[in-house]
Every structure is written in structure tokens, then in C-alpha cells.
C-alpha positions in Angstrom: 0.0 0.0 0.0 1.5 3.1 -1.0 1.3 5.6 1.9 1.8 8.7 0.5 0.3 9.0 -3.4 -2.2 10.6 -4.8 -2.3 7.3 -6.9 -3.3 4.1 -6.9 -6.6 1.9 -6.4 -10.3 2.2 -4.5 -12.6 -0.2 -3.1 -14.9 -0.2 -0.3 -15.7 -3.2 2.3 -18.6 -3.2 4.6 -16.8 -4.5 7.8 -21.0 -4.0 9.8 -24.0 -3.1 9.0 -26.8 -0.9 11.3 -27.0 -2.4 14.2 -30.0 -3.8 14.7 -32.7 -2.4 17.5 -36.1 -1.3 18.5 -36.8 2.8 17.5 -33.3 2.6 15.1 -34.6 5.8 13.7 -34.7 7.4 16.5 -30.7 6.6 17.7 -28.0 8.5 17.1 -25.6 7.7 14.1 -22.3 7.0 13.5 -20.5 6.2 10.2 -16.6 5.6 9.9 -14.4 5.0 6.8 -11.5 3.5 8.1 -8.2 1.8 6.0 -8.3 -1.3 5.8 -6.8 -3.3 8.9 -6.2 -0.1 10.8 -8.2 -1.0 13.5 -8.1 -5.0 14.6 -11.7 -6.7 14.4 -11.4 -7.1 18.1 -11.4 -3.4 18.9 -14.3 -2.6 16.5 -16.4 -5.7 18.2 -15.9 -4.0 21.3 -16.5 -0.5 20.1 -19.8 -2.1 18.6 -20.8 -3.8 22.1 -20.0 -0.8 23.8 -22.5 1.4 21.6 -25.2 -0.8 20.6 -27.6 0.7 23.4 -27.5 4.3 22.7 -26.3 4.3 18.9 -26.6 2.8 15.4 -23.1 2.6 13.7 -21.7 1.6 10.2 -17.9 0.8 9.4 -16.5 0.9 5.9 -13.0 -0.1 5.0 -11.4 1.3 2.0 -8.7 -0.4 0.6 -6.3 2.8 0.1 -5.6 6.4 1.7 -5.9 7.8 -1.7 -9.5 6.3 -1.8 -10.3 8.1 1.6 -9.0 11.3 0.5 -10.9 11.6 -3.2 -13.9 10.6 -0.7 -13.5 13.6 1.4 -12.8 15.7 -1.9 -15.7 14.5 -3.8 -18.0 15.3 -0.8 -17.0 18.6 -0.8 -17.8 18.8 -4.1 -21.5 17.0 -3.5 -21.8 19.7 -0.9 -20.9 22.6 -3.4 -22.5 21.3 -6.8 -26.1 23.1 -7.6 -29.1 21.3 -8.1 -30.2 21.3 -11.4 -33.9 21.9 -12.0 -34.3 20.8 -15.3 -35.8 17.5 -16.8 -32.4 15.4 -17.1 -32.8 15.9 -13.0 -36.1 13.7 -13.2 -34.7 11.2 -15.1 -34.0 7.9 -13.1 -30.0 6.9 -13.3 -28.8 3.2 -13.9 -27.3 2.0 -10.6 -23.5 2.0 -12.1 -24.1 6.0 -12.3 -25.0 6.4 -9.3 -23.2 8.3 -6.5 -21.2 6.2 -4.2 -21.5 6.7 -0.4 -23.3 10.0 -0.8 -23.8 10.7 2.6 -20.3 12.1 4.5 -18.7 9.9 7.4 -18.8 11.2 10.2 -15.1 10.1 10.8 -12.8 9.1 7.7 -9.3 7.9 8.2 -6.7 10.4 6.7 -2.9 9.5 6.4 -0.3 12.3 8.3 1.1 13.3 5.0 -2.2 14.0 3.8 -3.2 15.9 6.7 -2.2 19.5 5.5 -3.9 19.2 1.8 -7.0 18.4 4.0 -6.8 21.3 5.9 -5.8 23.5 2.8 -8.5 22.5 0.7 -11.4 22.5 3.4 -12.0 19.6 3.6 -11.9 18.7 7.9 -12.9 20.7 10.3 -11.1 21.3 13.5 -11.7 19.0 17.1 -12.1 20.1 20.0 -9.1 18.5 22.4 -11.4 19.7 25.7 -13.7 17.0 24.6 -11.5 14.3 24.4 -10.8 12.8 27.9 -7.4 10.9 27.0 -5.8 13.8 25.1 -3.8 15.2 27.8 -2.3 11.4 28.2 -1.2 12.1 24.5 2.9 12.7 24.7 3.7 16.2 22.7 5.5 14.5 19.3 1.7 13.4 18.9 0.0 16.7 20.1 2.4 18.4 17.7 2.0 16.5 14.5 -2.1 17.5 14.4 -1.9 21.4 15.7 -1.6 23.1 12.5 -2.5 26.5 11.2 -5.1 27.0 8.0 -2.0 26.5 5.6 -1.5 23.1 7.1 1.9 23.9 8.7 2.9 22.5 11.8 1.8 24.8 14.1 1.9 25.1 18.8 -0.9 27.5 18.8 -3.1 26.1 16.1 -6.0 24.0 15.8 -6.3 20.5 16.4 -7.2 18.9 12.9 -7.5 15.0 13.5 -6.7 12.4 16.4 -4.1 9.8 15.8 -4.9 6.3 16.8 -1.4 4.5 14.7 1.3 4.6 13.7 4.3 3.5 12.2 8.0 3.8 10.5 9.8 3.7 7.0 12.0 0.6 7.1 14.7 -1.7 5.5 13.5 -5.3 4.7 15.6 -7.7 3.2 15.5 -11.5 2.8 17.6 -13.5 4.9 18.2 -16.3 2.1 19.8 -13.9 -0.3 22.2 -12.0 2.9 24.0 -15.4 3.6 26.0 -15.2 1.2 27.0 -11.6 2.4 27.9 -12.3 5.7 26.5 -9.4 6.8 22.9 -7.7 7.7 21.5 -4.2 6.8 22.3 -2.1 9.5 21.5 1.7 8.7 20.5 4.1 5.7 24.4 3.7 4.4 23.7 -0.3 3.5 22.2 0.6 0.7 24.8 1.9 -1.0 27.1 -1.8 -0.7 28.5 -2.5 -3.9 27.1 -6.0 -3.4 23.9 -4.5 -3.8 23.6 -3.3 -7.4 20.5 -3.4 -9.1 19.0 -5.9 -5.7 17.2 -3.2 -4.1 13.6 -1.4 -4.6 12.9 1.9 -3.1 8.9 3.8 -2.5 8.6 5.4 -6.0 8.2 8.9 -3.9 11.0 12.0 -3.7 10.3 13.1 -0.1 11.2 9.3 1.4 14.1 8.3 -1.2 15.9 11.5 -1.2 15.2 12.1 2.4 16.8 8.6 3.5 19.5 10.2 1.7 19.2 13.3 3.6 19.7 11.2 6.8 22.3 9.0 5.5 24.6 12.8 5.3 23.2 13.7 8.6 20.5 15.9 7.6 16.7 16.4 8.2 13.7 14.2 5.7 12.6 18.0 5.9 15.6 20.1 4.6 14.4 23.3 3.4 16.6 23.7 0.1 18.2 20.3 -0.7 19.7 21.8 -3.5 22.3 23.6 -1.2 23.4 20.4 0.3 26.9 19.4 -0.4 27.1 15.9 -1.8 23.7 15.0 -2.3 23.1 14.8 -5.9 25.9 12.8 -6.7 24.5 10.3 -3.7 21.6 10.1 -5.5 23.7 9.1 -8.4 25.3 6.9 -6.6 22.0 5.2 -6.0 20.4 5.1 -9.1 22.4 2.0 -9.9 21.5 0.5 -6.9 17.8 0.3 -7.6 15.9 -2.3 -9.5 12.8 -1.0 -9.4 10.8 2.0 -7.7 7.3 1.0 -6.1 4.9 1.8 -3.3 3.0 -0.8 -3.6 4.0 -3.7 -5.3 7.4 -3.8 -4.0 7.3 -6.9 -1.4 6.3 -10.1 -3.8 9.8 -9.3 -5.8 11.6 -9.3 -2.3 9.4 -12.1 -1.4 10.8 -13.9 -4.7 14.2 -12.8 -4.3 14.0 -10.9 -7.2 14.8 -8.0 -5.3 17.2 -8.8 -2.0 16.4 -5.6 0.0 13.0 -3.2 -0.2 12.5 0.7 1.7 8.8 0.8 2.9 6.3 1.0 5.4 6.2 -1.3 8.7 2.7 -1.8 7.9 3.2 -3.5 5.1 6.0 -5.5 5.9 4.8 -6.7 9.4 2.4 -8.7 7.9 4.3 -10.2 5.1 7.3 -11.0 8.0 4.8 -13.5 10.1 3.9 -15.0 7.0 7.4 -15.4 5.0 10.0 -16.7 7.5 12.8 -15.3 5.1 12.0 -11.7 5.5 13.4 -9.8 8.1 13.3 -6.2 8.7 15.3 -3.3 10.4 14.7 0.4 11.8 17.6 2.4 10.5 20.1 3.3 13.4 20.0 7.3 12.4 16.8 7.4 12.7 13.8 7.5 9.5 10.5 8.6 8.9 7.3 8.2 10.6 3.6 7.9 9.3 0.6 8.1 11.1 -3.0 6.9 10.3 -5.1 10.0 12.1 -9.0 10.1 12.5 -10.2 13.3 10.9 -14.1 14.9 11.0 -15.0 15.9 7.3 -16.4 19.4 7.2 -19.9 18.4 5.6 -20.4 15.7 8.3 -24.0 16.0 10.0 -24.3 14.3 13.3 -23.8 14.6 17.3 -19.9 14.9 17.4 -19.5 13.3 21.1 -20.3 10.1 19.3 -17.3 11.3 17.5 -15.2 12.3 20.7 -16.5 8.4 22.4 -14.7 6.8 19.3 -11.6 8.3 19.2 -11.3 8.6 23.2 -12.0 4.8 22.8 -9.2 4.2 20.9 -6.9 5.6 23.4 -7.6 3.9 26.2 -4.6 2.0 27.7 -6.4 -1.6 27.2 -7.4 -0.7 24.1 -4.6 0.7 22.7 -2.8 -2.7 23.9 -4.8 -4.4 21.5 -4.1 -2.0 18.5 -0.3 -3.0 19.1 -0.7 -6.7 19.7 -3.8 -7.9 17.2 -3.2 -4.6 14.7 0.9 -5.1 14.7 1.3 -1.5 14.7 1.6 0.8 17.2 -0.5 2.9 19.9 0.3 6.6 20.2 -0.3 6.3 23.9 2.7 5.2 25.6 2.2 1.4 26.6 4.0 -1.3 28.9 4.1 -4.4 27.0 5.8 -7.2 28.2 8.0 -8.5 25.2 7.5 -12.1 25.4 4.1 -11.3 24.4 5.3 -10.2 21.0 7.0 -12.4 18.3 11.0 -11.8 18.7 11.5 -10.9 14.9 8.7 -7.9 15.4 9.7 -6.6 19.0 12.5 -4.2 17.3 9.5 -2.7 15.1 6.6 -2.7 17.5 8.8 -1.8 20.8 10.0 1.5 20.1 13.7 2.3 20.7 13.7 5.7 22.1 17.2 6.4 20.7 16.1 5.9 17.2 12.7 7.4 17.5 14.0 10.4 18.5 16.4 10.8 15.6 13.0 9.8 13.2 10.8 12.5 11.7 7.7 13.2 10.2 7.4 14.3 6.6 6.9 17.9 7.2 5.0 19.8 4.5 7.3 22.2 2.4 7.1 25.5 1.2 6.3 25.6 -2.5 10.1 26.4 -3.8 11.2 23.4 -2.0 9.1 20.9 -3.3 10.6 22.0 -6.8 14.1 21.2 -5.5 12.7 18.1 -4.2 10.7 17.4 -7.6 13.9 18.6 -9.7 16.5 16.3 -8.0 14.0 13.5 -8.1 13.8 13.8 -11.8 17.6 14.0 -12.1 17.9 11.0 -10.3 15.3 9.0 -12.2 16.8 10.5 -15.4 20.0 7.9 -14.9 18.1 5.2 -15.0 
């Protein structure tokens, strides 16, 4: 799954209908979009039990945050188109025309790196963090990453603009079958550039991860405001380029899988999952730190409903117990700090779901940019893609 793209595939699964009940009409409503496998079965189960007296409720799952965010977008745009009062209005529409999910959620899962085109394009609104009961248990790199200003920029004195409820790190996987033969394991951001790794390797087919890995990998910030002024960097990137056998978000793991490719950059997410099942694939946190994502619950501006349902939800998810089973059924981590005893999480995954505050303090989120640097970042990315 491709974290942070515009790009790439839709699809929507009905993980519950209305719950069923005497005077259903009459109950509140709630209706969530969620990515897919965000949340474990377990915790919606208990979120449904919870609720069932006082409220009807209806999950969706969409199969990518690009889906989620052209939901939100084509909402708005519902919300803004006028009706037409003539006789092509009367007219009865095939059901493959039709609308899909006309009516807004009342929650919707948006990605961190999407968060500030959200808030640019007006398509959230703001929460209200004296309504949520656990947010003061938040720590402040959480608290920070969703106050923003109506640009979307990170901002201490700005709104709140979403809740997050997971989250996650950029990572090195590699298969053990192919490192024999090395005598050696991928370490840190500099592994990458081994000799005995030419043309073994894919990378996410994104600028702001591949050039900001090698950002880190000279000792600088994922976020550098002008790239272009940083000694050495392009002719790293050059230096890469014959490293790489493929670029991809989101197809990237059944090469490594293969052992077509011996080494893959992406999310923890995806990888988790493909670890428990394919014994050969082992993964690493980079020792100088790397990026972070976040999966954030947001409240889309033409929503319609009683928000403390809204508030229950989110509040729900970070609660200690709860939380706990985000990080053991989910296999990804709580925002709300967590003792877990590490027997009770497979040895291969502890590095991943346990954080190391050494390395997590060294890690960043992808900030968003000013517009001049984006074009650095856009101009060195084409440069580098050029060599191929």
C-alpha cells in the first residue's frame, strides 16, 4: 500500500452493518471510513458492544488512503454542486451511475502526510481536544503532529485537525536467504549503498522518502528546506540510481518475497504482515533514525451528526487496554505510551513494535514544504530517475 500518493486503487468493504434495535430511527448515528486493517476486528467488536444501546453505527473499510482522501474531496464537491432543475434531474439513473456513499462519514481515516492538503483544501474541520478525555495522556510528538495552522503547517498555537490512533516507520526489509551469502545484515541508511547491492534493491517510487533517506544518511533532516544547497547530495543520489531495481509503493514486497529483489525501503505496515507469513523476510529500523507515518482520524467538514459520538470513538481508541490491542492484534503501534511485556510479541517484530527511544528520537515526520522546496525536491528526483 502506497502511503503517500495521490495514486493508486479504490474499493470499499462493509466490515458491519446498522446495528439492529427497537426505534433505530430514533438513535444517534455513527459512520466511519476506516483503511483497511487499521483498526483490529477485536477493537471494532468491542466498540460495537459498547454502543449498541444508545447508537446505530456503520464501518466501511477502504482499501487505500488515496480512496479516503478523493472521498472527502468528492463530498466537498456534492456539498458545493447546484441542483439542477431541469428535466435530465427527473430522469432515473442506472445504478452504475449512481453516487457512491453520498452521505459524508462522520469520521474518515486520513494519512499524516495528507493531513495538511486536508486542511488546505477545506476539507476537515477542526476537534475540540477539551472533549476528548485521553488527550492530555497524548505525549507532545503526537499533540504536535495534528496542531496546525489554516496552511497546514505544523503549528503550537493552532487547531487541532485530526486524532491519531497508529502509527508506524519507514523501514529496511531484506530477505535472509539472499544475505547469507554476504555475511552481513542491513544495519542503517548507508547499506544501501554496498556495492554488493547493485540493481538488488527497490525503493517507494516517492522523492520526499528516497531522497530524504538520503538526507539522513549525510546527517541531515527528511525535511531540509533547500536540498539543492546540500553538499554531496546529488551525486548520492547518483550513486544510487544503480542500486535500484525497481521504484514501487505498492508492489514492491512479492519481488523481495521472490528474491528478485534482495532488500526493499517501505512501510512497517506493510512488511509486518508479510514477515509473520514469509519466514525469510526480516526487517530493520535504521540506526540514524527515518520517517514516521501516522494513520489519524479526521471529522469531514460536511459531516451532520452529534460529534460526542465522535469524541466516544476516538477517546475509545486511546484507552490503555485498548490501545494494547491495536499493538498486539493490529501489529502496529499505539500513540499512547504502553508497557508491554516482550514475550508477548514475536522476537522478529519486538524491534519494530517496541519502540527504541534512541532511534525514535532521531526519526521525523514528513513535514510539508514550502512551495520552492518541493521544486528542488521534484527537480532532484527527476535528475535521479533521469540515470536510470
Amino acid at each position: 500500500m502506497d502511503r503517500r500518493s495521490f495514486l493508486f486503487g479504490t474499493g470499499t468493504l462493509l466490515l458491519s452493518q446498522l446495528l439492529a434495535g427497537c426505534n433505530t430511527q430514533e438513535r444517534a448515528k455513527l459512520r466511519v471510513q476506516l483503511l483497511k486493517g487499521s483498526l483490529p476486528n477485536q477493537v471494532l467488536q468491542k466498540f460495537r458492544t459498547k454502543m449498541q444501546q444508545t447508537a446505530s453505527l456503520e464501518f466501511a473499510s477502504v482499501e487505500q488512503l488515496s480512496s479516503l482522501f478523493d472521498r472527502l474531496q468528492s463530498w466537498q464537491q456534492n456539498n458545493q454542486k447546484p441542483i439542477e432543475e431541469d428535466w435530465r434531474s427527473q430522469l432515473p439513473l442506472p445504478s452504475w451511475l449512481k453516487p457512491q456513499n453520498p452521505n459524508p462519514a462522520n469520521l474518515v481515516t486520513v494519512g499524516d502526510y495528507w493531513l495538511a492538503a486536508a486542511i488546505r483544501q477545506n476539507l476537515i474541520q477542526p476537534l475540540d481536544p477539551t472533549q476528548l478525555s485521553q488527550w492530555s495522556q497524548l505525549p507532545n510528538r503526537w499533540q504536535e503532529l495534528v496542531r496546525r495552522n489554516q496552511a497546514g503547517q505544523f503549528d503550537a498555537k493552532g487547531n487541532v485537525w485530526a486524532a491519531p490512533y497508529r502509527w508506524g516507520y519507514t523501514v529496511i526489509a531484506y530477505n535472509r536467504d539472499k544475505f547469507q551469502s554476504l555475511n552481513w545484515k542491513p544495519q542503517d541508511w548507508g547499506d544501501l549503498w554496498r556495492e554488493e547491492l547493485r540493481d538488488r534493491i527497490s525503493l517507494p517510487n516517492h522523492p520526499r522518502e528516497v531522497i530524504g533517506l538520503t538526507l539522513k544518511y549525510l546527517g541531515k533532516s527528511y525535511n531540509t528546506e533547500n536540498p539543492s544547497q546540500v553538499p554531496d547530495l546529488t551525486a548520492q543520489l547518483n550513486r544510487l540510481q544503480p542500486q535500484v531495481k525497481l521504484y514501487s509503493s505498492d508492489t514492491y514486497l512479492q519481488p523481495l518475497i521472490l528474491g528478485d529483489t534482495w532488500l526493499a525501503v517501505g512501510w512497517s505496515n506493510d512488511i509486518i504482515p508479510v514477515m509473520q507469513r514469509h519466514r525469510q523476510i526480516a526487517a530493520i529500523i535504521p540506526q540514524s533514525g527515518t520517517s514516521l507515518w501516522a494513520d489519524l482520524w479526521a471529522n469531514p467538514i460536511q459531516a451532520n451528526s452529534d460529534r460526542a459520538l465522535e469524541y466516544q470513538l476516538i477517546d475509545f481508541c486511546w484507552q490503555p487496554q485498548i490501545a494494547r490491542q491495536i499493538l498486539l492484534f493490529g501489529r502496529t503501534n499505539s500513540p499512547i505510551p504502553l508497557q508491554i511485556d516482550p514475550d508477548n510479541i514475536q522476537a522478529e517484530l519486538r524491534p519494530l513494535l517496541v519502540p527504541n527511544d534512541n532511534i525514535l528520537d532521531k526519526s521525523e515526520f514528513l513535514r510539508p514544504l514550502d512551495p520552492d522546496a518541493i521544486q528542488q525536491y521534484q527537480a532532484l528526483w527527476q535528475g535521479m530517475k533521469e540515470k536510470s
